[in-house]
Steps between C-alpha positions, in 0.01 A plus 500: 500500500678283261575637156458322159852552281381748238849604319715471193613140644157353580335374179160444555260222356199658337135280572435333213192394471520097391892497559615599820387219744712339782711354292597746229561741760760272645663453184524874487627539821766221411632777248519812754125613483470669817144552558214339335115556452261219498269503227165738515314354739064622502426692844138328435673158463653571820155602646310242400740243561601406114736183503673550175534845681705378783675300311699790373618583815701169537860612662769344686739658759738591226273668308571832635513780483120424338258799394165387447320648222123560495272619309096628522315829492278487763669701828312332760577100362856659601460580871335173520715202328820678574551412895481116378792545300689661763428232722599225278866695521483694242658866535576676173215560258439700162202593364499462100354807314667427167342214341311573229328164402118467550472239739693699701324867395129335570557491888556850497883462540844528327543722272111625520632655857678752305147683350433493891797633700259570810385128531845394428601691795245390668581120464899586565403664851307171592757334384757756736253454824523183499878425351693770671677803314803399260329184484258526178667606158258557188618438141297747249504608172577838333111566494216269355480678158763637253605823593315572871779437724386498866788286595688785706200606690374178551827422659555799706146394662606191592825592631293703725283203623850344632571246175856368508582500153348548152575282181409665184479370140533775281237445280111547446250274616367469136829436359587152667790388357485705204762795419804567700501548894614842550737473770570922531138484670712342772727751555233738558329263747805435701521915471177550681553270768672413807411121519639223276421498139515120348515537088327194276447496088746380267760369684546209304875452552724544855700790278085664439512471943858697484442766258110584653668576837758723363342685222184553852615510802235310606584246798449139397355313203270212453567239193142357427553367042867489554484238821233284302744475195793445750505499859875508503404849412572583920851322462570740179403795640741470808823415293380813316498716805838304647726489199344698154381197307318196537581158438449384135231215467594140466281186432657385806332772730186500272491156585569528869227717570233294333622218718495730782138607474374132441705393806368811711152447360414119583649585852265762570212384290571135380147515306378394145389825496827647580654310236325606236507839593910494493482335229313789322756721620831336424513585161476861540886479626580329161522818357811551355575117386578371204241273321243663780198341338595169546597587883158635604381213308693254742420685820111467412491173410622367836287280691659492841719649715785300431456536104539880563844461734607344152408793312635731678868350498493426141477896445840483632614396198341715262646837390428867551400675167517848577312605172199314697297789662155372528248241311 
C-alpha cells in the first residue's frame, strides 16, 4: 500500500474551512506544501447528495497527495456515503474531531466527538472498513473541556482500529483560538504511539514549523493561520530545514504570490465568485507593508480580474516595514 509522506520534510496543508479550495491548495503546493486537505466536507451532504457539498471536492491530477476531510457524528451516515468517495478516486481521508464551532458541534461531530470517544471510534472504524488501514487519520483536540484530557486514550483506541496517523491541536475544545497551543502535549502523544503524530496550533511562522518539531519529536506539522497569512509559508519552511534561515520578505515576492494565486485561481475557477473570494483574501498577505491600509484598500476595490493583476504588481514597489506586525 502506498504511503502518504508524514516527516520533518513534508509540510502539510491544514483544511481550512472557507480557504483551502482547488486553487489555494495549488498555490500552496507551488511553495513545497506536500500534502493537502480539502476543506470539511458534511458526511450528510455527501449522503444526501448536497451540491455545494461536492463542490468541495473539486481536484485535479496534481492535486495530490489529497486527504479528504469529513466531518459528522452519526457512525452509520459513515459506512454509507464513504464508498462514493472512494469511487470518485479518492483514497486518503481524515475525519475532523477538533472543530469547535456550532455548526459543526450540532451534527454531533468535531470537537463534540471528544465527550464521546466510543462513537468516535465507532465512526473511525466505518471509516477503516471501508478506507483500508493507514488510510484514515483523525485530527482531535486535547479533550472537549479545560483540563479533561482524553487525547492519549482516545488515540491509543484508534491506533488500535488501524488509523494511519493522528493530527492533534494541543488545545481544548472550549478554548478555540484562545491561549497558547501547548505543543509539550505533543511530545507525550508521539510518546504513546507507534503511528505518525501530525502537530497543528500556533504555527504562525515557517521558524514556529522548525522549532515545534524539535522541541517534540513529533513527525510532521500542518500550517493552517500561518498558510492563510502567507502561503509562501511551505517555501520558508524548506530553506529553514535546507540552510538555517529563510529568505527575508520583499515586495517583489509579496507581489508575486498575489499574482500567482489570481493567475492559479481564474484557471481553476475563472468565476465572479472566485474573484471576489481572492479578492477577500489578498490582503491578508499585505501584512507587513508599508502604508497597509491603503493596500487592502486597493485590493478591495477592484472590479475585475485584470484591475487586481494591477494591484498586485504595484505592491512591488512598496516597502517592507518591519515594525508592521498586524492591523
Amino acid at each position: 500500500m502506498n504511503t502518504l509522506p508524514i516527516n520533518s520534510r513534508s509540510p502539510w496543508l491544514a483544511p481550512l474551512a472557507g480557504y483551502s479550495d482547488l486553487p489555494f491548495r495549488m498555490l500552496c503546493r507551488k511553495k513545497g506544501c506536500t500534502v493537502a486537505c480539502t476543506e470539511m466536507v458534511s458526511i450528510k451532504g455527501l449522503k444526501y447528495g448536497g451540491k455545494n457539498t461536492f463542490e468541495l471536492l473539486a481536484t485535479h491530477p496534481d492535486d495530490t497527495p489529497l486527504v479528504v476531510q469529513v466531518f459528522g457524528g452519526e457512525p452509520d451516515d459513515f459506512a454509507e456515503a464513504m464508498p462514493g468517495l472512494l469511487e470518485q478516486g479518492f483514497t486518503w481521508f481524515d475525519l475532523n474531531c477538533g472543530c469547535s464551532v456550532k455548526k459543526v458541534l450540532k451534527t454531533g461531530g468535531g470537537s463534540g466527538l471528544m465527550l464521546d470517544p466510543d462513537r468516535l471510534v465507532d465512526i473511525a472504524r466505518n471509516m477503516i472498513k471501508v478506507a483500508g488501514a493507514g488510510r484514515v487519520g483523525i485530527k482531535i483536540r486535547l479533550g472537549f473541556n479545560f483540563g479533561e484530557d482524553n487525547y492519549i486514550e482516545v488515540a491509543k483506541r484508534l491506533q488500535d482500529e488501524g488509523a494511519g496517523w493522528i493530527t492533534l491541536h494541543p488545545r481544548y475544545a472550549k478554548q478555540m483560538f484562545s491561549g497558547s497551543a501547548d505543543w509539550s502535549k505533543l511530545a507525550l502523544l508521539k510518546e504513546a504511539l507507534d503511528i505518525p503524530v501530525i502537530g497543528s496550533g500556533d504555527l504562525f511562522t515557517a521558524q514556529d514549523g522548525v522549532d515545534c518539531i524539535e522541541q517534540t519529536g513529533i513527525d510532521s506539522i500542518m500550517f493552517a493561520r500561518g498558510a492563510l497569512y502567507d502561503p509562501a509559508i511551505f517555501a520558508h519552511y524548506h530553506e529553514i530545514m535546507d540552510t538555517g534561515r529563510a529568505s527575508p520578505a520583499s515586495p517583489a515576492a509579496l507581489g508575486g504570490l498575489m499574482r500567482e494565486h489570481i493567475e492559479i485561481t481564474r484557471e481553476f475557477c475563472d468565476s465572479q465568485r472566485s474573484f471576489r473570494k481572492v479578492r477577500s483574501i489578498l490582503p491578508r498577505y499585505a501584512k507587513g507593508l508599508d502604508g497597509i491600509r491603503a493596500i487592502r484598500g486597493r485590493l478591495t476595490r477592484c472590479e475585475n480580474w485584470e484591475q487586481l493583476l494591477e494591484a498586485a504588481d504595484e505592491v512591488t514597489d512598496l516597502i517592507i516595514d518591519p515594525s508592521v506586525t498586524s492591523e
